[in-house]
Each structure stands twice: as structure tokens, then as C-alpha cells.
C-alpha positions as semicolon CSV with decimal commas, in nm:
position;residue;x (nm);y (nm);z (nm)
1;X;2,138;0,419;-1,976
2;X;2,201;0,705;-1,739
3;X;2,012;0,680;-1,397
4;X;1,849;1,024;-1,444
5;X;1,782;0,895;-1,786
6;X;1,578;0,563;-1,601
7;X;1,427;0,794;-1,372
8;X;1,289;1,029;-1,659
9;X;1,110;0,719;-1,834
10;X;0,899;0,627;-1,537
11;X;0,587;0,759;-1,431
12;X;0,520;0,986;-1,139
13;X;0,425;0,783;-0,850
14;X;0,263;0,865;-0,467
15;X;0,397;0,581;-0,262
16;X;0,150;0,497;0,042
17;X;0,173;0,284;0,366
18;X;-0,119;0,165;0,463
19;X;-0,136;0,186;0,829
20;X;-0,499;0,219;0,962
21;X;-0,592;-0,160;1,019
22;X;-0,711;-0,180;1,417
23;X;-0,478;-0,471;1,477
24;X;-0,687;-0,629;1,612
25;X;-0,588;-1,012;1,567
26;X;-0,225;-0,889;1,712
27;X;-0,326;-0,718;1,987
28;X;-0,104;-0,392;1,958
29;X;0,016;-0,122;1,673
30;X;0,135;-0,338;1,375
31;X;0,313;0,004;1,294
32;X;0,521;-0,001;1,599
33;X;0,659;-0,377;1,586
34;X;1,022;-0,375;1,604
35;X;1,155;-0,457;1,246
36;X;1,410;-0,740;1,203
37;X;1,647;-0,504;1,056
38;X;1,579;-0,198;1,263
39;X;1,363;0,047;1,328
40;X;0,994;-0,024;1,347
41;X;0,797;-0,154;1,071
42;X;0,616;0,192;1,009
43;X;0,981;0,334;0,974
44;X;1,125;0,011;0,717
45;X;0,764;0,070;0,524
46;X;0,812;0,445;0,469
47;X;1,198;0,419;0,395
48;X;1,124;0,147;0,137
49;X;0,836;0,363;-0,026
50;X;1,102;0,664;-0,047
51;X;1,361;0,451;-0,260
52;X;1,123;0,418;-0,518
53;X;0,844;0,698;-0,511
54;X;0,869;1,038;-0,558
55;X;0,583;1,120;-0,313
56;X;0,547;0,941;-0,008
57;X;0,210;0,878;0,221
58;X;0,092;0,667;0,516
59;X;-0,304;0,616;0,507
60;X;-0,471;0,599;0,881
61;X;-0,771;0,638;1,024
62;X;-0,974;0,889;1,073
63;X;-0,812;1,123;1,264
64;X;-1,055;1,211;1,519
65;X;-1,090;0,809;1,588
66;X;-0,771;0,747;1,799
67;X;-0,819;0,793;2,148
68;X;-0,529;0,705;2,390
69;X;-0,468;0,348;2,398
70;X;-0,553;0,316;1,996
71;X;-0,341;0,161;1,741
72;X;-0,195;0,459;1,604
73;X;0,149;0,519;1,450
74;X;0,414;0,698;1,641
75;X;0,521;1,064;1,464
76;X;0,590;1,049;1,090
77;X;0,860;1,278;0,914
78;X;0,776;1,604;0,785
79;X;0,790;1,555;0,433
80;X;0,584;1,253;0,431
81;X;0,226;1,299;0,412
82;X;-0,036;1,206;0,606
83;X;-0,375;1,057;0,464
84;X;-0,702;0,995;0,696
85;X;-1,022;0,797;0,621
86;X;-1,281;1,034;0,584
87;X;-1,572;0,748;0,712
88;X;-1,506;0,501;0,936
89;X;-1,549;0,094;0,879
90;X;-1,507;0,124;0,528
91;X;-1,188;-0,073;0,503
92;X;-0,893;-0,055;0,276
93;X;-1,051;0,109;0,016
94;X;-1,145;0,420;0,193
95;X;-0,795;0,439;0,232
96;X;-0,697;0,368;-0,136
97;X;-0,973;0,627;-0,248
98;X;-0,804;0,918;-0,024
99;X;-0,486;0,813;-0,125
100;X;-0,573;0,831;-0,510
101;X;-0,709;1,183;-0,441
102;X;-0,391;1,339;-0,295
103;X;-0,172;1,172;-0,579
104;X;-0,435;1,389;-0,820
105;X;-0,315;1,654;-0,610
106;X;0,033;1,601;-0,641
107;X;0,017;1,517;-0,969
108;X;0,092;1,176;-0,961
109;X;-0,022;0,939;-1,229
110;X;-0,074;0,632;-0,959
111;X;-0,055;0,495;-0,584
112;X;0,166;0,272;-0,522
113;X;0,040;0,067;-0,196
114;X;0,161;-0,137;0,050
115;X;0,072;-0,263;0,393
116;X;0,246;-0,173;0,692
117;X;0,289;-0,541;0,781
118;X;0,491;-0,702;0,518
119;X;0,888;-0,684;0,642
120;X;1,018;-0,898;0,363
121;X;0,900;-0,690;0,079
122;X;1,195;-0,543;-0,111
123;X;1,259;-0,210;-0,306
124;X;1,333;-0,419;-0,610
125;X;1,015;-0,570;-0,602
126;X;0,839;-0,219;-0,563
127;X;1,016;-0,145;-0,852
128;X;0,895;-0,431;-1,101
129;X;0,535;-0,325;-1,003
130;X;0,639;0,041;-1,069
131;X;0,817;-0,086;-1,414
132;X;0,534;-0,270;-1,537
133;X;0,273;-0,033;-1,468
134;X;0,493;0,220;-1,697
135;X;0,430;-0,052;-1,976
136;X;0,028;-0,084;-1,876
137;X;-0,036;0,265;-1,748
138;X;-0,447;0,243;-1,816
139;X;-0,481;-0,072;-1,601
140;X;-0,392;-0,142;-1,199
141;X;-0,085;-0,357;-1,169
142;X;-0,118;-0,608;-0,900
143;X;0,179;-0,825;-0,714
144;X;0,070;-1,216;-0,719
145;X;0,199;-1,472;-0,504
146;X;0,475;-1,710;-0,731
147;X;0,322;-1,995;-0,475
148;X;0,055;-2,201;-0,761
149;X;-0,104;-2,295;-0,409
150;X;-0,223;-1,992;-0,280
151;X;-0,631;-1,981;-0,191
152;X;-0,610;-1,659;-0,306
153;X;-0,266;-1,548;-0,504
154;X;-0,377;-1,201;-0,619
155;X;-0,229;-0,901;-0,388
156;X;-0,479;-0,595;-0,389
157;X;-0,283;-0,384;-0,135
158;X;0,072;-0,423;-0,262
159;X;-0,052;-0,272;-0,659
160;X;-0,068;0,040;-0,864
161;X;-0,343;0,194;-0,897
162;X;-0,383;0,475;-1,162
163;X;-0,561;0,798;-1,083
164;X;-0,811;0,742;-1,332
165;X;-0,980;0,480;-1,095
166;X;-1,031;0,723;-0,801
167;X;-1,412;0,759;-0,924
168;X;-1,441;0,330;-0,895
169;X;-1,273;0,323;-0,599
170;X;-1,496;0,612;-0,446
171;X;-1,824;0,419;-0,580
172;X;-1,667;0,071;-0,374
173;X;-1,566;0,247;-0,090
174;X;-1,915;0,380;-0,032
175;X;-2,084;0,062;-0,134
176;X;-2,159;-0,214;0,053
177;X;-1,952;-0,469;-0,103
178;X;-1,600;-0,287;-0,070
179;X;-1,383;-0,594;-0,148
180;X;-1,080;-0,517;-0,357
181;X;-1,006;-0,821;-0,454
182;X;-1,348;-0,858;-0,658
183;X;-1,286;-0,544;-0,819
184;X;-0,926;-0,629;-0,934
185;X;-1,081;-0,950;-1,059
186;X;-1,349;-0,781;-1,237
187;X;-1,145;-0,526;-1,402
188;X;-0,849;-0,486;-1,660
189;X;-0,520;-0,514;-1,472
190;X;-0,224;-0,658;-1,500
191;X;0,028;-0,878;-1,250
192;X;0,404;-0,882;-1,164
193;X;0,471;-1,222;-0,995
194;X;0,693;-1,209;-0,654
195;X;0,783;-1,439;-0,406
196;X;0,536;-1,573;-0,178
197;X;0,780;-1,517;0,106
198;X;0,818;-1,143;0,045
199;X;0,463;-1,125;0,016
200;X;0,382;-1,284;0,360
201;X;0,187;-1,028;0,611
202;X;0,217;-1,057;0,983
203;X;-0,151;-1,079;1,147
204;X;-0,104;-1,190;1,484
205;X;0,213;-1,258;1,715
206;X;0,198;-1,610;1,569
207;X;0,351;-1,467;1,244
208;X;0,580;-1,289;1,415
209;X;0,973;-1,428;1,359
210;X;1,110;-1,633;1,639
């Protein structure tokens, strides 16, 4: 099969970084941290998103909330597109629910998230997510950690989330209980198992590589 051919069979996808976490626990921009392989980890994110997406994204903050010294990521390239909370404190899924409504804009059929502060993700993992959501395309498809150990295994930010649950995600966002977890949990999705390691987010400078 032809690569166009590949392409062709899989759904249209808006790829998003999620980037508007305060960093708090590390102290500085997470979206600034100098990436093992080069470039910053903002830059690896948005590079990885673009091998697999056809759309790309990073979410933020709201843009009036970034005075000087915030955590806020350096300038982003022209064609990728810029998403902003539109209330503040409402965690991640403010971010997903702005992100579903541009990828209803630019006629996507799903968001494709991940967090700014996983380096070890891979393309090729995007890709199984992206693959297996083209088999399920009514229900979120969720990475889970391979590691049977894991308190909690299930991966809310790096998923696919289909348009069709902007007005859910909306209702959570605005709710008091905004978890994303829960509402994975509590709805029909499916899950692409991936390596613990690649799945590993960087919190603080202890997680940092030495």
C-alpha cells in the first residue's frame, strides 16, 4: 500500500501540545527545558505532533494571564496554531474543550493530545493511537501504561478525543469536578498500550535526566 494511499485511510486529525500547566513543582517553563535531543521540549513536542497530524496546536493559558516572569512558551511557528483557555483554573480540560472547538473549525474529526513534558514519546506511538482511533472513531482512544503496576495506568492527556465530545468536555470543564480521568473511566473508549518509559512526564528537576 502506497503512502498517499495510508494517508487517505486515516482520519483528519488536530494535533495539540498542551503547554499551559504553571510549572509549578519545577520551578521554570516546562516548555523551555532543553530537550535531550535538541531543541527545547516545546520545539521536540510540536515537531513530533507535525509527523503525524495534519493540523497542529499548542493549548496555553489565557492569554491575558502571563505577565513577565510567567511560564510561557517562547514564539511558536506561523503555521501552528495557537489555543488559549478562555477561564482560568479550570485545568486540562479547559484546554481540551478549546482545542476540540478549533479542530470543529478545521474540520478535524479529533484532537490528538499530548503534554509538553513527555520527551520519550515517539511518532510511532502517536501513530498507534491515531490508527486505532480510525478503527473506534465514536469513542476516545486513550494511551495506557504497559507497567501492570501503575496506581493509575490510564493516560487522559496523551488520547484522541473525537469532536463529538466537545459538548462533555465543555459541561466538565465548567463543572466542579473537571477530572479527566473519571470521565475516560466513565465513558466508552478504547486503549493502545505503550511503554511506561515513553509515557513518563517530567514534574520537577528531580525527573529531569542526569
Amino acid at each position: 500500500m502506497s503512502d498517499s494511499t495510508m494517508s487517505d485511510s486515516l482520519p483528519r486529525v488536530l494535533g495539540v501540545v498542551l503547554a499551559g500547566g504553571k510549572s509549578t513543582r519545577m520551578g521554570r517553563c516546562k516548555s523551555e527545558l532543553l530537550h535531550p535531543g535538541g531543541g527545547t521540549y516545546l520545539e521536540r513536542a510540536v515537531e513530533r505532533m507535525k509527523s503525524v497530524c495534519d493540523e497542529v496546536a499548542v493549548s496555553l493559558a489565557e492569554e491575558s494571564d502571563h505577565p513577565p516572569d510567567a511560564s510561557r512558551p517562547g514564539d511558536l511557528p506561523a503555521e501552528v496554531h495557537r489555543v488559549f483557555d478562555s477561564q482560568t483554573d479550570c485545568g486540562p480540560a479547559e484546554g481540551v474543550a478549546r482545542s476540540l472547538d478549533l479542530a470543529m473549525t478545521l474540520r478535524c474529526s479529533a484532537v490528538l493530545f499530548t503534554p509538553v513534558d513527555v520527551p520519550r514519546l515517539q511518532a510511532a506511538h502517536l501513530n498507534m493511537l491515531i490508527s486505532q482511533f480510525a478503527a473506534q472513531p465514536e469513542k476516545i482512544i486513550c494511551a495506557i501504561s504497559d507497567d501492570l503496576s501503575a496506581t493509575k495506568p490510564l493516560q487522559p492527556l496523551i488520547a484522541v478525543y473525537p469532536v463529538q465530545t466537545f459538548p462533555e468536555i465543555v459541561r466538565l470543564a465548567q463543572s466542579e469536578r473537571r477530572g479527566l480521568y473519571r470521565f475516560i473511566q466513565n465513558s466508552e473508549h478504547g486503549t493502545v498500550a505503550l511503554p511506561a518509559d515513553a509515557l513518563h512526564n517530567v514534574n520537577s528537576p528531580h525527573d529531569l535526566p542526569s
